[in-house]
N, C-alpha and C positions, 0 to 999 in steps of 0.2 A: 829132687827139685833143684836142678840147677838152673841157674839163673845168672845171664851174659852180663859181665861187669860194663861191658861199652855199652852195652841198653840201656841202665842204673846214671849210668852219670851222663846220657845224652841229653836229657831238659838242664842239666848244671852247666853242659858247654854250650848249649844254646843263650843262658844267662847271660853266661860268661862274655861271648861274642857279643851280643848284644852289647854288652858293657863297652868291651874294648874296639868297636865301632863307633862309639860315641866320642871314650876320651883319645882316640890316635894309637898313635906308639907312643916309644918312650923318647925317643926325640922331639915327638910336637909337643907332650908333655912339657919335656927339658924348657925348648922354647919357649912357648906360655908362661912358662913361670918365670922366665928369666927377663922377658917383656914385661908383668909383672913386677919386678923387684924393682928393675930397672925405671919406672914410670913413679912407683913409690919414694926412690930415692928423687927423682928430678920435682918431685913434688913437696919435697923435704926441702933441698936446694932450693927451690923457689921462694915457699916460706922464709928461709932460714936470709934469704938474702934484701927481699921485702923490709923483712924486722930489722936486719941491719941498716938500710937504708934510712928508714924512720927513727932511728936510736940517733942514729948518725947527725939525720935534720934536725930532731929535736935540741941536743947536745948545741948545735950552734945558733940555731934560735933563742936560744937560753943565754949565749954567750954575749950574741953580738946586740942585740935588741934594745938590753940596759946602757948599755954604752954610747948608744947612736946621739947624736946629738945634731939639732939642724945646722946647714951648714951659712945659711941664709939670712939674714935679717927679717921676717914678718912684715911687710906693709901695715901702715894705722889701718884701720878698717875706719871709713865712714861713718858719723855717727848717724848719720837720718838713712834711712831705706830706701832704698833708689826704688824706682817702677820700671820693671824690666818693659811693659809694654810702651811709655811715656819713650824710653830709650830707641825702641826700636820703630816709634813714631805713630804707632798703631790709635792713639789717643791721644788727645792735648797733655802738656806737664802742667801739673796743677804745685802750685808754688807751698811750700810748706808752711809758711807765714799768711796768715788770710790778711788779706789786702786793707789796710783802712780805709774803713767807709768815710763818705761823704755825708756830714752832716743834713736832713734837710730843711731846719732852719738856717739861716748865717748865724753865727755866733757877734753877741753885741759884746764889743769892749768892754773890759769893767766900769772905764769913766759914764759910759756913757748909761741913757736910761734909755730903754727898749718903749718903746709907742704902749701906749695902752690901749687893748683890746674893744674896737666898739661892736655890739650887737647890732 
């Protein structure tokens, strides 16, 4: 009972092929991985450069912010509340003080004596 060793391993080299039909040779291999690393590192760089940037904004946000001082004088601010529409004409300005009324009696002098009332 002999038996063809190329017969034996013919389904192992059909595997096999199958296999190395998928992943290339050994240079697209190479490739691939080196695109790979290569994208991994620039993704490191990216990060790594991001974080420095924000350590960096931070660090002087921190610095200069306490320090700042206006350079300006403030204007008084108005004590009464303007009416932005009164301003822009939209409505009459209504005067902040109510107007004194008009009595509608006349007022009698103290000397004198007011009429007495007839029914």
């Amino acid at each position: 009972m002999a038996t063809k060793p190329a017969e034996d391993l013919a389904p192992v080299k059909r595997e096999r092929a199958r296999y190395l039909a998928l992943a290339g040779n050994r240079s697209q291999t190479m490739q691939r991985l080196q695109i790979g690393l290569v994208g991994l590192a620039a993704m490191v760089l990216l990060v790594s450069l991001a974080s420095i940037i924000s350590n960096s904004a931070q660090e002087n946000e921190a610095r200069v912010v306490p320090e700042a001082a206006p350079t300006v004088v403030p204007a008084p601010q108005p004590t009464t509340a303007r009416d932005p529409l009164a301003d822009a004409g939209v409505v009459p300005e209504v005067p902040d003080q109510p107007l004194p009324q008009t009595p509608a009696e006349p007022q009698v002098p103290l000397g004198e004596v007011a009429p007495a009332f007839q029914p």
